[in-house]
C-alpha positions in Angstrom: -13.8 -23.3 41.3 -13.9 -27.0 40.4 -11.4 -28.8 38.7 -13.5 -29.2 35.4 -14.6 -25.4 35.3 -10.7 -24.6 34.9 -9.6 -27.0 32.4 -12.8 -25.9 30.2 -11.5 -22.1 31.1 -8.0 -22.9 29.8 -8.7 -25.2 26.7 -11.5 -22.2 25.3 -8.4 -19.7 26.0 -6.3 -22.2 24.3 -8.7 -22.5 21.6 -8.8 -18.2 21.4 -5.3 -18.5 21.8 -5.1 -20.5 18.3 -8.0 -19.1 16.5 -6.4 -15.3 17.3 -3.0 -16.3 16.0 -4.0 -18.5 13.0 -6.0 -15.3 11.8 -3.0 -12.8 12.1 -0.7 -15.6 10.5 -3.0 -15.8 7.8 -3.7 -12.0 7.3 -0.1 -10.9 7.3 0.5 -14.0 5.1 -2.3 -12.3 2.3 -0.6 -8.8 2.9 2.6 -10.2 1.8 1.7 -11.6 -1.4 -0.5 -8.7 -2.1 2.7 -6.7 -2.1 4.6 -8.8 -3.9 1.8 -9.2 -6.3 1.8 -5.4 -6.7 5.6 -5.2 -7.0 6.0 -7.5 -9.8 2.6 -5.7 -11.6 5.1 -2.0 -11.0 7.6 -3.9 -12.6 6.0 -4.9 -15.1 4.1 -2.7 -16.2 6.4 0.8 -15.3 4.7 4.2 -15.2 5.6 6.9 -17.4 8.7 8.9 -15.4 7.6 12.2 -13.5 9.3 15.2 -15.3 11.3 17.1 -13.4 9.9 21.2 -13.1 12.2 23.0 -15.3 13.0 26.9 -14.1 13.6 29.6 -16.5 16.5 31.6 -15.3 16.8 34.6 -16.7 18.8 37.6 -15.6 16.5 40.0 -15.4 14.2 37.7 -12.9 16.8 37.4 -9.9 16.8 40.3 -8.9 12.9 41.1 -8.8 13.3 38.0 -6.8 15.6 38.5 -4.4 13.8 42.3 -3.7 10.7 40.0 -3.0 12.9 37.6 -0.8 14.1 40.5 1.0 10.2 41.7 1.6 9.5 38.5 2.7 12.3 38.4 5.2 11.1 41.5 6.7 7.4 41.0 6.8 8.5 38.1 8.6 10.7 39.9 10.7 8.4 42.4 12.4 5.4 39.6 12.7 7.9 37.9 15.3 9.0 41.5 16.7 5.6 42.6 17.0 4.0 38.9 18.6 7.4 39.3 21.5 5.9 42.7 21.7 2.4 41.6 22.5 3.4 38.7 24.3 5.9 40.1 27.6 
């Protein structure tokens, strides 16, 4: 290789080098503001607050539920037995 072909090989990978980062500076640069921009639009104009899910608790509900827990448990219980059963 000649003397010329490699400083024309290094300047255009100079050049790449440049172009490459000025683009990424420039593109992380936009994505900042953006967020900011959207931060100060949340800010200023603030959503209406979620409502938390409110439970009735009545007595006569727990203990349906905890019968259903407990069918739960055991359904659960012999799918896993019966998969190790299947599975030696």
């Amino acid at each position: 290789m000649s003397a010329q072909s490699i400083n024309d090989l290094l300047f255009e990978a100079a050049t790449l080098l440049m172009v490459g980062m000025g683009f990424v500076f420039v593109f992380l640069t936009i994505l900042i503001a953006a967020v900011n921009l959207l931060k100060a639009f949340c800010e200023r104009f603030p959503g209406q607050e979620p409502q938390a899910p409110t439970r009735a608790s009545s007595k006569a509900a727990r203990p349906a539920q905890a019968n259903e827990d407990k069918n739960i448990v055991a359904a659960i219980t012999a799918a896993v037995h019966a998969h190790r059963q299947a599975n030696r």
